[in-house]
Biopython code that builds the backbone (N, CA, C, O; Angstrom):
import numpy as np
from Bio.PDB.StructureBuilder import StructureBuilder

atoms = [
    (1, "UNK", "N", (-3.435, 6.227, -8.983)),
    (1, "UNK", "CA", (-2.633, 5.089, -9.337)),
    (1, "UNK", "C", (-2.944, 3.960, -8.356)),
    (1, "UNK", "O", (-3.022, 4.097, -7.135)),
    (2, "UNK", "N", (-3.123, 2.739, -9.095)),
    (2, "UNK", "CA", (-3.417, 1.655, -7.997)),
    (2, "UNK", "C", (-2.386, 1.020, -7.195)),
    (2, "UNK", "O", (-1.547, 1.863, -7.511)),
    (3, "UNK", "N", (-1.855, 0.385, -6.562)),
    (3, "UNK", "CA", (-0.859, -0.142, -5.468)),
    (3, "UNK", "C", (-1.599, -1.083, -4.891)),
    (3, "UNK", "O", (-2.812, -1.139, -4.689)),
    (4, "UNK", "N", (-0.560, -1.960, -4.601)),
    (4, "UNK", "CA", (-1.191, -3.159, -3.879)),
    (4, "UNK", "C", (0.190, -3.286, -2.335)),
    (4, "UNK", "O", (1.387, -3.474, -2.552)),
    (5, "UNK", "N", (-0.258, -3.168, -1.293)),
    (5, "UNK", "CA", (0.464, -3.136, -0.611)),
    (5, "UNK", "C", (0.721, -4.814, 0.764)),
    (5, "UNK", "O", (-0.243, -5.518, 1.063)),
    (6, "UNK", "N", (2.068, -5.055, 1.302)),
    (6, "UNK", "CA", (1.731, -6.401, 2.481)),
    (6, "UNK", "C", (1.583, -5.390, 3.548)),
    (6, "UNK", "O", (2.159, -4.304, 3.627)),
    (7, "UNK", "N", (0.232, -6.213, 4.818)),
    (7, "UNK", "CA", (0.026, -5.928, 6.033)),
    (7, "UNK", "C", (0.671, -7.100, 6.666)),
    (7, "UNK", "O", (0.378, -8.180, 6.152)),
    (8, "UNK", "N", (1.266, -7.115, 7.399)),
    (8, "UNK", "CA", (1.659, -8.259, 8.550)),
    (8, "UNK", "C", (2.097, -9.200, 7.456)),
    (8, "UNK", "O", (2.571, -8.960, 6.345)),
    (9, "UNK", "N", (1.819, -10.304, 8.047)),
    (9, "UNK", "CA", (2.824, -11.410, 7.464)),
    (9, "UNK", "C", (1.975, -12.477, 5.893)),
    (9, "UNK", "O", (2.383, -13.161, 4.955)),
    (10, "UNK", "N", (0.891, -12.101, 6.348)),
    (10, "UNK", "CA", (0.026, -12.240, 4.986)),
    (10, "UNK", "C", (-1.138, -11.684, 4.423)),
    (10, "UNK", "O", (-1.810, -12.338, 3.625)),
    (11, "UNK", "N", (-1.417, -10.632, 4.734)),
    (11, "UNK", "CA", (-2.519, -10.103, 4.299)),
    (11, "UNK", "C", (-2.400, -8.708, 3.462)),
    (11, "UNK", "O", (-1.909, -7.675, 3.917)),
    (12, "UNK", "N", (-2.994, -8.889, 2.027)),
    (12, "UNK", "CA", (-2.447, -7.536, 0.830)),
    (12, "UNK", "C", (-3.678, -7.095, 0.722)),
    (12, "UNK", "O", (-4.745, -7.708, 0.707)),
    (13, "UNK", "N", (-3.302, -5.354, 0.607)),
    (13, "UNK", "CA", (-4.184, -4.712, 0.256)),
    (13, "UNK", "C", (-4.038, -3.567, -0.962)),
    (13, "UNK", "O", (-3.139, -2.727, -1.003)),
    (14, "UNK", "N", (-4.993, -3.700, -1.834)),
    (14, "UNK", "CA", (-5.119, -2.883, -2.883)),
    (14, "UNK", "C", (-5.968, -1.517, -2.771)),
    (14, "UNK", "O", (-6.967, -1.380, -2.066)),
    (15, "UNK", "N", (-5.388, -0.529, -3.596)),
    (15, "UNK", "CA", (-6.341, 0.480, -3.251)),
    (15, "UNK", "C", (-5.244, 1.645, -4.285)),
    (15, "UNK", "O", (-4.350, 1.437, -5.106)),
    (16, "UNK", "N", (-5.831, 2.788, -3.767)),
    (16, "UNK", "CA", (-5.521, 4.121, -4.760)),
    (16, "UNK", "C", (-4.516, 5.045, -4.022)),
    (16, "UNK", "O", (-5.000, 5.827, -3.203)),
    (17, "UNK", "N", (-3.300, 5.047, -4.196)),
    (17, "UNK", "CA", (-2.078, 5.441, -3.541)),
    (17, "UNK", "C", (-2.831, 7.089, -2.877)),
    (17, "UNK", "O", (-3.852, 7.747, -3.078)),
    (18, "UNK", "N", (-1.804, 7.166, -2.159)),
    (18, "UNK", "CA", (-2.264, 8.119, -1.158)),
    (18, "UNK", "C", (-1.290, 9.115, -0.577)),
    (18, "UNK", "O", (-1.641, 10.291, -0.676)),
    (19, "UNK", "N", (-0.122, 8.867, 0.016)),
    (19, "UNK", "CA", (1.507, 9.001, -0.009)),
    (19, "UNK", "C", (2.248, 8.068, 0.488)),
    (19, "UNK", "O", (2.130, 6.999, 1.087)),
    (20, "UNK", "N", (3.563, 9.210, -0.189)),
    (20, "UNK", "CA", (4.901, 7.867, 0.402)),
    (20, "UNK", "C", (5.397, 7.879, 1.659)),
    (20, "UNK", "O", (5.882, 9.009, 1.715)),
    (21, "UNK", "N", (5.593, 7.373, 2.689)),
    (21, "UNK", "CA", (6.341, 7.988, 4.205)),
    (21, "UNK", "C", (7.672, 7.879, 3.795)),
    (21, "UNK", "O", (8.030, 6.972, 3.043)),
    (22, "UNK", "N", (8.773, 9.110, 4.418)),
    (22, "UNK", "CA", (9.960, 8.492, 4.293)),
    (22, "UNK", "C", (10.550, 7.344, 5.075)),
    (22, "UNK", "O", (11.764, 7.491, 4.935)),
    (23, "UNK", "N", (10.341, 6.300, 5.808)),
    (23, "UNK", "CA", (10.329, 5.148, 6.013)),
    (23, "UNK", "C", (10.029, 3.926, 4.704)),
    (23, "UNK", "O", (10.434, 2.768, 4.804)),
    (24, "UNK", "N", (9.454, 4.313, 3.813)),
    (24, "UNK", "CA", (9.431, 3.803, 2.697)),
    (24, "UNK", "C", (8.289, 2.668, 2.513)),
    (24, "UNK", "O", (8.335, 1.865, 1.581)),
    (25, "UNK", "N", (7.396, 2.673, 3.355)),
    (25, "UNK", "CA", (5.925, 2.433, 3.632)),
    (25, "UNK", "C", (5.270, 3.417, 2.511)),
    (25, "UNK", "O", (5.724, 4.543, 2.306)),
    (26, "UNK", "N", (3.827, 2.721, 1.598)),
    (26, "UNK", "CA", (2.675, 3.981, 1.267)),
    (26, "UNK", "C", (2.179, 3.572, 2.294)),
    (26, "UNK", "O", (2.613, 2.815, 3.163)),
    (27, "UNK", "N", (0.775, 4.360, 2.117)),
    (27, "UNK", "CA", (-0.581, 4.258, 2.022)),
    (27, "UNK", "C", (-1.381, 4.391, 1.232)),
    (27, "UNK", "O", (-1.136, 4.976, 0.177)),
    (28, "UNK", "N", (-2.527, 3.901, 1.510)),
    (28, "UNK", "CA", (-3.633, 3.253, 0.122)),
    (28, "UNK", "C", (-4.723, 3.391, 0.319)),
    (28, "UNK", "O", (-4.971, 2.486, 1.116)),
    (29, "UNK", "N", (-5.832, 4.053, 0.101)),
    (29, "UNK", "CA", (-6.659, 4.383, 0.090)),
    (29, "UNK", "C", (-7.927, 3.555, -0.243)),
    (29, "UNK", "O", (-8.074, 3.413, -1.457)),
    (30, "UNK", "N", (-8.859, 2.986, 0.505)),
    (30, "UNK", "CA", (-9.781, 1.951, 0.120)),
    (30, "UNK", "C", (-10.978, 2.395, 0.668)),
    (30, "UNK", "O", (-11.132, 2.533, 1.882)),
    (31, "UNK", "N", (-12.068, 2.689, -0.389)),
    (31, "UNK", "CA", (-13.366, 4.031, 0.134)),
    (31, "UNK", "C", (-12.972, 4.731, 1.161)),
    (31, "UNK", "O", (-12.028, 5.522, 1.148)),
    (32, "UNK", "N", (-13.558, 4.516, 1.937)),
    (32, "UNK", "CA", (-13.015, 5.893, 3.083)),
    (32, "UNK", "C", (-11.923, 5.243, 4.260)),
    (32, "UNK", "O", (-11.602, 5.827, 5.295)),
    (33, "UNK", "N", (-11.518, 4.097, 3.894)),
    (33, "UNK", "CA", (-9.788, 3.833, 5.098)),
    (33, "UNK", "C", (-8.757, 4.411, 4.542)),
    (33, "UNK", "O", (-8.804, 4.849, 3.393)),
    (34, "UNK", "N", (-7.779, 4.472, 5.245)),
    (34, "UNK", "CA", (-6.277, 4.565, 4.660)),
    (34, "UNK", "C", (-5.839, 3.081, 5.155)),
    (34, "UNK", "O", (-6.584, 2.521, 5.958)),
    (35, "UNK", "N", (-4.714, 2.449, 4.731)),
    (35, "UNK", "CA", (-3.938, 1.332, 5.265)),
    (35, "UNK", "C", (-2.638, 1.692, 4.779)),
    (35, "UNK", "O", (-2.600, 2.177, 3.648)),
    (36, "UNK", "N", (-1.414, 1.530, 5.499)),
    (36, "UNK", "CA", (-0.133, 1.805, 5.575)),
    (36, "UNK", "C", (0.543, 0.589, 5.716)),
    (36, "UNK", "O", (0.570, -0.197, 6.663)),
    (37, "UNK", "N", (1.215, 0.553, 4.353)),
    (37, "UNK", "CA", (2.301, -1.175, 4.383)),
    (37, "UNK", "C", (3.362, -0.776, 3.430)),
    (37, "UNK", "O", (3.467, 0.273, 2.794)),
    (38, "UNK", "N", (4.305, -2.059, 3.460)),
    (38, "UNK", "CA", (5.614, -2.300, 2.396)),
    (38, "UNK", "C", (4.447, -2.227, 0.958)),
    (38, "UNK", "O", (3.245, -2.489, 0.909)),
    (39, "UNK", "N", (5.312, -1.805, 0.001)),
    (39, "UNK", "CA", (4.744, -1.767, -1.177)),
    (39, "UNK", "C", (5.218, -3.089, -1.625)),
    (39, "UNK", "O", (6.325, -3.546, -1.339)),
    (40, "UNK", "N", (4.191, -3.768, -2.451)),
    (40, "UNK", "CA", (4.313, -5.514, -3.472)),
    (40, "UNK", "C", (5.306, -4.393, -4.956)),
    (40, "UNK", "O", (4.866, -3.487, -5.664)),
    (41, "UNK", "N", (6.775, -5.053, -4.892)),
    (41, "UNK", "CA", (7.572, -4.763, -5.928)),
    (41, "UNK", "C", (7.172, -5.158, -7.044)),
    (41, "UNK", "O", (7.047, -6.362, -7.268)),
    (42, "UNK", "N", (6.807, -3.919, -8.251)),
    (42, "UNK", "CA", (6.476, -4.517, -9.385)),
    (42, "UNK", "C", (7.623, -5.225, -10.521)),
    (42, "UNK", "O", (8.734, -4.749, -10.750)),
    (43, "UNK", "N", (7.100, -6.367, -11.101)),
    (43, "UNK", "CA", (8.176, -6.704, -11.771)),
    (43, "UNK", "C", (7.704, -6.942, -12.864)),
    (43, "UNK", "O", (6.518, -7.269, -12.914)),
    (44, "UNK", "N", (8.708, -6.825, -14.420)),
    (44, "UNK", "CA", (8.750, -6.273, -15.725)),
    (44, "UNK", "C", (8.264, -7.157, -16.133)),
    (44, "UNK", "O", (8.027, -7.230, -17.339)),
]
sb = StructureBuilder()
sb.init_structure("model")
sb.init_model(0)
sb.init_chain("A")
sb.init_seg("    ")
for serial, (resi, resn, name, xyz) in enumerate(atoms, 1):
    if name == "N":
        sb.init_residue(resn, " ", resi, " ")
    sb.init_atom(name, np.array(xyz, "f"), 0.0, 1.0, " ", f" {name:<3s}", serial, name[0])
structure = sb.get_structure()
């Protein structure tokens, strides 16, 4: 599943979910990194 996640105060990253922390952070998977951020709320 794709996810697009915020790093810092402006920089988003997309990639292929990975897990959820219970802190409520994913991570995202982009070729071989992980990156860990707030998830971008999808809206309807």
């Amino acid at each position: 599943m794709l996810r697009t996640i915020i790093i810092g105060s402006c920089m988003s990253v997309q990639g292929i979910l990975e897990k959820t922390l219970p802190d409520g952070r994913i991570a995202v998977r982009v070729g071989n990194r992980i990156f860990t951020g707030l998830p971008v709320l999808q809206t309807a």
